[in-house]
C-alpha positions as CSV (number, residue, x, y, z in Angstrom):
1,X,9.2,18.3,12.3
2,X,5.7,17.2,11.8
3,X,4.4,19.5,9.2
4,X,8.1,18.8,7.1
5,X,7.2,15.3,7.3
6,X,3.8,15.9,6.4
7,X,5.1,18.2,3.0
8,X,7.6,15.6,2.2
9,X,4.9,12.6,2.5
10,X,2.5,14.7,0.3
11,X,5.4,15.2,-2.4
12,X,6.1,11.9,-2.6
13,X,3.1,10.4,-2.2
14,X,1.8,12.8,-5.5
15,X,4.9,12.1,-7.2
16,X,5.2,8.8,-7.4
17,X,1.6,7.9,-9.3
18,X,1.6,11.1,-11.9
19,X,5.2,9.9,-13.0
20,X,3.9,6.2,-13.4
21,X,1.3,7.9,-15.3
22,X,2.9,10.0,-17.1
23,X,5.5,7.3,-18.3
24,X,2.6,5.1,-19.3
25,X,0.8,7.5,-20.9
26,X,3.9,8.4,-22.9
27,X,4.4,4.8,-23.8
28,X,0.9,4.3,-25.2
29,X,0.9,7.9,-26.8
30,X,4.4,6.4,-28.7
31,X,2.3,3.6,-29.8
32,X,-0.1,5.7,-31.6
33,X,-2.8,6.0,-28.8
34,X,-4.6,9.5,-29.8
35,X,-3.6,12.0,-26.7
36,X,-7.1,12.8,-25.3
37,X,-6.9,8.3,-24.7
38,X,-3.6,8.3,-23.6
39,X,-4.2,11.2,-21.1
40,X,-7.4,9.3,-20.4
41,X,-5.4,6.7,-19.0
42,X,-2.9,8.4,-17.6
43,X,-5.0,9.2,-14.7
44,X,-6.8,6.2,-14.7
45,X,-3.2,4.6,-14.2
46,X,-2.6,7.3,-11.7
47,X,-5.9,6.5,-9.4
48,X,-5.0,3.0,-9.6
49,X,-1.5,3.1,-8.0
50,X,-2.5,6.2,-5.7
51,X,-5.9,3.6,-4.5
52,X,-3.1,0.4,-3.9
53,X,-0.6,2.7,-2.2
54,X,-3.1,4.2,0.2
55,X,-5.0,0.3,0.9
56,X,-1.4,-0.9,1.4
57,X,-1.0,1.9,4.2
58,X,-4.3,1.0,5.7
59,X,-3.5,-2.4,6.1
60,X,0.0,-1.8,7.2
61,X,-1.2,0.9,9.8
62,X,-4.0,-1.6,11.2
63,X,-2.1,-4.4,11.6
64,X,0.9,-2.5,13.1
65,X,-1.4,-1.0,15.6
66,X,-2.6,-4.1,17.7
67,X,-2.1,-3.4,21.2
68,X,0.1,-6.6,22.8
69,X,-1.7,-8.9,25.2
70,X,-1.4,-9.5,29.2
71,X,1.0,-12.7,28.1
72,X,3.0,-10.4,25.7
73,X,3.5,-8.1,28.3
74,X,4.7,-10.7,31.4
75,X,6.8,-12.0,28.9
76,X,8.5,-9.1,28.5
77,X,8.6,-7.8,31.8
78,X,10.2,-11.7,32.7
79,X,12.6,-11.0,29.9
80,X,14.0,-7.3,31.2
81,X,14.0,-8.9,34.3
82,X,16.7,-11.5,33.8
83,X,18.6,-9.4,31.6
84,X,19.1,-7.1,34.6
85,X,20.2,-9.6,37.1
Protein backbone atom coordinates (compact mmCIF):
# COMPACT_ATOMS: atom_id res chain seq x y z
CA UNK A 1 0.00 0.00 0.00
CA UNK A 2 2.88 2.16 0.55
CA UNK A 3 4.63 2.29 -2.66
CA UNK A 4 0.68 2.76 -4.49
CA UNK A 5 0.40 5.66 -2.35
CA UNK A 6 3.76 6.81 -3.03
CA UNK A 7 3.02 6.43 -7.20
CA UNK A 8 -0.26 8.03 -6.76
CA UNK A 9 1.26 11.10 -4.61
CA UNK A 10 4.03 11.41 -7.30
CA UNK A 11 1.19 11.65 -10.16
CA UNK A 12 -0.52 14.11 -8.62
CA UNK A 13 1.82 15.92 -7.15
CA UNK A 14 3.58 16.30 -11.01
CA UNK A 15 0.32 16.85 -12.41
CA UNK A 16 -1.14 19.37 -10.83
CA UNK A 17 1.79 22.26 -11.54
CA UNK A 18 2.62 21.14 -15.40
CA UNK A 19 -1.26 21.60 -16.11
CA UNK A 20 -1.27 25.10 -14.29
CA UNK A 21 1.57 25.62 -16.45
CA UNK A 22 0.58 24.45 -19.32
CA UNK A 23 -2.83 26.41 -19.09
CA UNK A 24 -0.92 29.58 -18.47
CA UNK A 25 1.49 29.14 -20.86
CA UNK A 26 -1.36 28.58 -23.30
CA UNK A 27 -3.04 31.64 -22.21
CA UNK A 28 -0.10 33.97 -22.69
CA UNK A 29 0.96 32.07 -26.04
CA UNK A 30 -2.97 33.17 -27.16
CA UNK A 31 -2.02 36.57 -26.36
CA UNK A 32 0.74 36.67 -28.67
CA UNK A 33 3.59 35.81 -26.23
CA UNK A 34 6.35 34.24 -28.68
CA UNK A 35 6.51 30.28 -27.60
CA UNK A 36 10.20 30.06 -26.47
CA UNK A 37 8.64 33.10 -23.60
CA UNK A 38 5.58 31.47 -22.99
CA UNK A 39 7.34 28.06 -22.49
CA UNK A 40 9.77 30.15 -20.42
CA UNK A 41 7.18 30.78 -18.09
CA UNK A 42 5.51 27.88 -18.13
CA UNK A 43 7.94 26.34 -15.92
CA UNK A 44 8.65 29.25 -14.14
CA UNK A 45 4.81 28.99 -13.25
CA UNK A 46 5.31 25.38 -12.63
CA UNK A 47 8.36 25.79 -10.01
CA UNK A 48 6.33 28.31 -8.34
CA UNK A 49 3.27 26.26 -7.47
CA UNK A 50 5.36 22.94 -7.10
CA UNK A 51 7.89 25.35 -4.33
CA UNK A 52 4.16 26.60 -2.37
CA UNK A 53 2.76 23.07 -2.56
CA UNK A 54 5.86 21.45 -1.10
CA UNK A 55 6.37 24.73 1.85
CA UNK A 56 2.60 24.18 2.49
CA UNK A 57 3.39 20.36 3.26
CA UNK A 58 6.34 21.27 5.41
CA UNK A 59 4.55 23.42 7.44
CA UNK A 60 1.56 21.21 7.67
CA UNK A 61 3.79 18.14 8.56
CA UNK A 62 5.67 20.16 11.33
CA UNK A 63 2.98 21.54 12.97
CA UNK A 64 0.93 18.25 12.83
CA UNK A 65 3.85 16.46 14.34
CA UNK A 66 4.16 18.08 17.97
CA UNK A 67 4.13 15.48 20.47
CA UNK A 68 1.19 16.40 23.23
CA UNK A 69 2.35 17.41 26.67
CA UNK A 70 2.20 15.61 30.29
CA UNK A 71 -1.24 17.87 30.84
CA UNK A 72 -2.58 16.76 27.36
CA UNK A 73 -2.07 13.44 28.24
CA UNK A 74 -3.73 13.36 32.07
CA UNK A 75 -6.38 15.05 30.53
CA UNK A 76 -7.08 12.46 28.41
CA UNK A 77 -6.39 9.60 30.42
CA UNK A 78 -9.19 11.61 33.12
CA UNK A 79 -11.40 11.87 30.14
CA UNK A 80 -11.40 7.88 29.02
CA UNK A 81 -11.67 7.32 32.46
CA UNK A 82 -15.14 8.78 33.15
CA UNK A 83 -16.35 7.78 30.04
CA UNK A 84 -15.83 4.11 31.18
CA UNK A 85 -17.46 4.43 34.46
Amino acid sequence: MNNASLQIGSAIGLAAPVSVGTSHATSLWHAGIDATTAIAARYVLSFAVAAGVRAFGAGSGSSASTRPTAATIRTVRKTSRQRAA
